[in-house]
C-alpha positions as CSV (number, residue, x, y, z in Angstrom):
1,X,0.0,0.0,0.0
2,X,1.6,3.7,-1.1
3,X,1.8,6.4,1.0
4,X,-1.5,7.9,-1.0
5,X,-3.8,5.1,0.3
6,X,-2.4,4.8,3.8
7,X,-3.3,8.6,4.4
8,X,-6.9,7.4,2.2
9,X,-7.3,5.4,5.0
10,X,-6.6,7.9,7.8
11,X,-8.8,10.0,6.4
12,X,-11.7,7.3,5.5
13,X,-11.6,6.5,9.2
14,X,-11.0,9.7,11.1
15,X,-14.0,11.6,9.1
16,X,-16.1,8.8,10.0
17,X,-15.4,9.0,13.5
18,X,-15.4,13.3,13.8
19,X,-19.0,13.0,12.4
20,X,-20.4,11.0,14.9
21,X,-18.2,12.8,17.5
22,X,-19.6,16.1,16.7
23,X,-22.8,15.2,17.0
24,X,-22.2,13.8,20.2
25,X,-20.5,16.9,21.3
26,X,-24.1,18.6,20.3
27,X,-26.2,16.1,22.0
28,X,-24.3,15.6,25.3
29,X,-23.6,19.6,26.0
30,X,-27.3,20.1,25.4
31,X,-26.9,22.5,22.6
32,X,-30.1,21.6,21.0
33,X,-33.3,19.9,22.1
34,X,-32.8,15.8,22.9
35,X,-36.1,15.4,20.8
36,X,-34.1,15.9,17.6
37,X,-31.8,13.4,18.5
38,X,-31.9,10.2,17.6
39,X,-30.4,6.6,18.8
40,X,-27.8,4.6,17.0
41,X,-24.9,2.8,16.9
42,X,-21.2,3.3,16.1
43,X,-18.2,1.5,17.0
44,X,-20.4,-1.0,19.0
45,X,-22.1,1.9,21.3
46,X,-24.9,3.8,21.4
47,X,-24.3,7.3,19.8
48,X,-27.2,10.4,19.5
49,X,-27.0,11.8,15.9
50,X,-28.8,15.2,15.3
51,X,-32.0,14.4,12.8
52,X,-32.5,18.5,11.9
53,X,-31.7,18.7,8.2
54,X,-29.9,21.9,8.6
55,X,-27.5,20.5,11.2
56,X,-26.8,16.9,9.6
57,X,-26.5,18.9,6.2
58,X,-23.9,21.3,7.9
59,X,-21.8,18.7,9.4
60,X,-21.7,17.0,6.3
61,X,-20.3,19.5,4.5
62,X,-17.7,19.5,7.2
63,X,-16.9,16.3,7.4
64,X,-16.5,16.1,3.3
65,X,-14.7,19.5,3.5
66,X,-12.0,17.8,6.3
67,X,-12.0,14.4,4.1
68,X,-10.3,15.6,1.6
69,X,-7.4,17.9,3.8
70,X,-6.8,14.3,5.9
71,X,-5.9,12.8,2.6
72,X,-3.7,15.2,1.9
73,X,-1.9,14.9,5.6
74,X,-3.0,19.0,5.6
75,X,-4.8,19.1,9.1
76,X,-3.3,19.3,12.5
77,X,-6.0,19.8,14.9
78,X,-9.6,19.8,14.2
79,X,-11.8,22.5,17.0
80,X,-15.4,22.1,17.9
81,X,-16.1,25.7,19.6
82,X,-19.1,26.2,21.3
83,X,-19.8,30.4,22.0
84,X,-22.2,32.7,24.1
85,X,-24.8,34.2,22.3
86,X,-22.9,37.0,22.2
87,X,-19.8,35.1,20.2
88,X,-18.0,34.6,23.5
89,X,-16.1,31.4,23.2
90,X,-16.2,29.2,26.1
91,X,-15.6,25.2,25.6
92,X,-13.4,24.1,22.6
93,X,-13.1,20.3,21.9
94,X,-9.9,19.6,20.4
95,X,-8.8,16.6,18.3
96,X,-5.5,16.7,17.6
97,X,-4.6,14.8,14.7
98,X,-1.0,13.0,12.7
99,X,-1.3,11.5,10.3
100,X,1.4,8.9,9.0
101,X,2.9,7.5,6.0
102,X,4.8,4.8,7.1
103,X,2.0,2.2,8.6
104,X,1.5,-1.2,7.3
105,X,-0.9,-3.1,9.1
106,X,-4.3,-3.4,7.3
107,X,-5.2,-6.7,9.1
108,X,-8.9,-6.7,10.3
109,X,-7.3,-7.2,13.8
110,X,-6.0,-4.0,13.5
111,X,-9.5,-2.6,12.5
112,X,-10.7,-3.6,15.1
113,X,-8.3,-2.8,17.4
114,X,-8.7,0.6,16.4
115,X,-12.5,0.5,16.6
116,X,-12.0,-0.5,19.9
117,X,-9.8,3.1,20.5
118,X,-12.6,5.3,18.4
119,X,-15.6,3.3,21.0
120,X,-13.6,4.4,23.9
121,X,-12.6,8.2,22.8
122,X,-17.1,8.3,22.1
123,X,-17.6,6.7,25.4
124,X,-15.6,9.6,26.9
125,X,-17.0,12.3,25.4
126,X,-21.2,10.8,26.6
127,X,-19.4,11.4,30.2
128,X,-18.0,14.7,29.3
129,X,-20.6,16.5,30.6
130,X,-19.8,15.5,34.4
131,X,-16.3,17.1,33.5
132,X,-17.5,20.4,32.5
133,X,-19.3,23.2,34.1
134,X,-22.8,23.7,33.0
135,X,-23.3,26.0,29.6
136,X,-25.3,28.8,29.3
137,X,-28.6,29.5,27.3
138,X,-28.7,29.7,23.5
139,X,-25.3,29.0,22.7
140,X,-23.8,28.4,19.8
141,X,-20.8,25.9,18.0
142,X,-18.5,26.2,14.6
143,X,-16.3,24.3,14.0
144,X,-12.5,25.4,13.5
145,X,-9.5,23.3,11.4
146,X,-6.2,24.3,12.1
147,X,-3.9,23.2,8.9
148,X,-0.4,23.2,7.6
149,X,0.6,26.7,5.6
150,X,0.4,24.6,2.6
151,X,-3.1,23.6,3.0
152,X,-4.6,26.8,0.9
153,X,-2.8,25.7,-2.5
154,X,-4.9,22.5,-1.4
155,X,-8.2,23.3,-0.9
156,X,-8.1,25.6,-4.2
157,X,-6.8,22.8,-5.9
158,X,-9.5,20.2,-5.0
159,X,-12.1,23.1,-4.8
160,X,-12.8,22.3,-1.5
161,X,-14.4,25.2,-0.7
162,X,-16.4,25.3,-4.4
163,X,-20.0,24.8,-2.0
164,X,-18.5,25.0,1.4
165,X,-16.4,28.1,1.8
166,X,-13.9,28.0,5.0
167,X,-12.8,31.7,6.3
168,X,-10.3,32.5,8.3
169,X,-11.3,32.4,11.9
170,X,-11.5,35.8,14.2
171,X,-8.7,35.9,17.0
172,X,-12.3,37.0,19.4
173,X,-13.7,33.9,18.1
174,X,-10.5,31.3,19.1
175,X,-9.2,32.6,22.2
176,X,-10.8,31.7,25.3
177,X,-10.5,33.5,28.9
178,X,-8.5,32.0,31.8
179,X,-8.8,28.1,30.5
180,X,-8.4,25.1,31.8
181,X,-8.0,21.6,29.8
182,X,-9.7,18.4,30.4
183,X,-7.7,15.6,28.9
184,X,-10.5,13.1,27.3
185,X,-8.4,10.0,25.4
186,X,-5.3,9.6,22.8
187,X,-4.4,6.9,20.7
188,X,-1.5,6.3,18.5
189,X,-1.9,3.7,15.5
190,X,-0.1,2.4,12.4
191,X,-1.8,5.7,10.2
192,X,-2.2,8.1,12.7
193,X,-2.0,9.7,16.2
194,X,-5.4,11.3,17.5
195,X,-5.4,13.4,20.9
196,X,-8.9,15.0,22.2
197,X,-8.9,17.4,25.1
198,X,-11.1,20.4,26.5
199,X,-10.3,23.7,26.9
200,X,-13.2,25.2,29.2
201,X,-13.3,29.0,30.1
202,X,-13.6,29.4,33.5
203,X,-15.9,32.7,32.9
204,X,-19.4,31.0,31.4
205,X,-21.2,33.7,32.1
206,X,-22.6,35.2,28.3
């Protein structure tokens, strides 16, 4: 297997998995109402995925948009922010990600091995919420990837952002006041190395 298809593989799995993470982000921080949510499974465990067509449509778009930078080894960390109603962010779920050319092991005990590591980094994040303090009303998320310089030749190249344009992010809308970090899980396999933490204002006020 070439370097090309190893990183196809990172990226196969690790969109996969920051789908269903995000909407478990949404569902377990109470951002919107547990009625839209539905019951699944991924990875073996019971996951809540967002039914609203606007939100699954936006994560989507995401998720395809981050696809195609993981196969090209572009993204370093990829940010879940969640913000006051007055843009004020407060909780940002990190997932640091690197990616590897050099694995070799496509055995389906590896799979599973590493489905075992993605069930445990979801499992974390359902008991997140005991970590964190409680949000305020009507907030609000985005979601923020942090790439290598070269990534903008990239995502012009494989018009990436053709029906999904990225912007820069605002400095107001990144930074967060006096915060703390809640480690969550790592991993390290063949392809890549995934980290997630919290970083959790300690001023939720809005």
């Amino acid at each position: 297997m070439d370097a090309i298809n190893k990183y196809q593989v990172s990226a196969d799995i690790l969109s996969e998995f920051v789908e269903v993470a995000i909407h478990s982000i949404l569902y377990n921080r109470g951002l919107y109402p547990q009625g839209v949510f539905q019951r699944r499974k991924k990875y073996s465990v019971p996951v809540q995925m967002c039914l609203h067509p606007d939100v699954t449509s936006y994560i989507c778009n995401i998720v395809e948009s981050i696809k195609v930078l993981l196969e090209e080894g572009e993204i370093e960390k990829i940010v879940v922010v969640i913000l006051t109603r007055h843009h004020k962010p407060i909780e940002r779920f990190v997932f640091e990600i690197a990616t590897s050319s050099v694995g070799s092991n496509t055995s389906d005990q590896y799979l599973l091995e590493m489905e075992g590591s993605l069930r445990s980094f979801l499992l974390k994040l359902t008991v997140c919420d005991a970590m964190l303090q409680s949000l305020p009303e009507d907030c609000t998320w985005s979601v923020h990837i942090h790439t290598r310089e070269s990534a903008a030749g990239k995502i012009e190249e494989k018009n990436v952002v053709q029906n999904f344009p990225w912007v820069e992010a605002d400095e107001r809308q990144t930074l967060l006041e006096d915060p703390k970090i809640v480690p969550l899980k790592s991993m390290k396999s063949d392809y890549f190395k995934l980290q997630l933490f919290v970083e959790e204002s300690s001023k939720k006020k809005p």
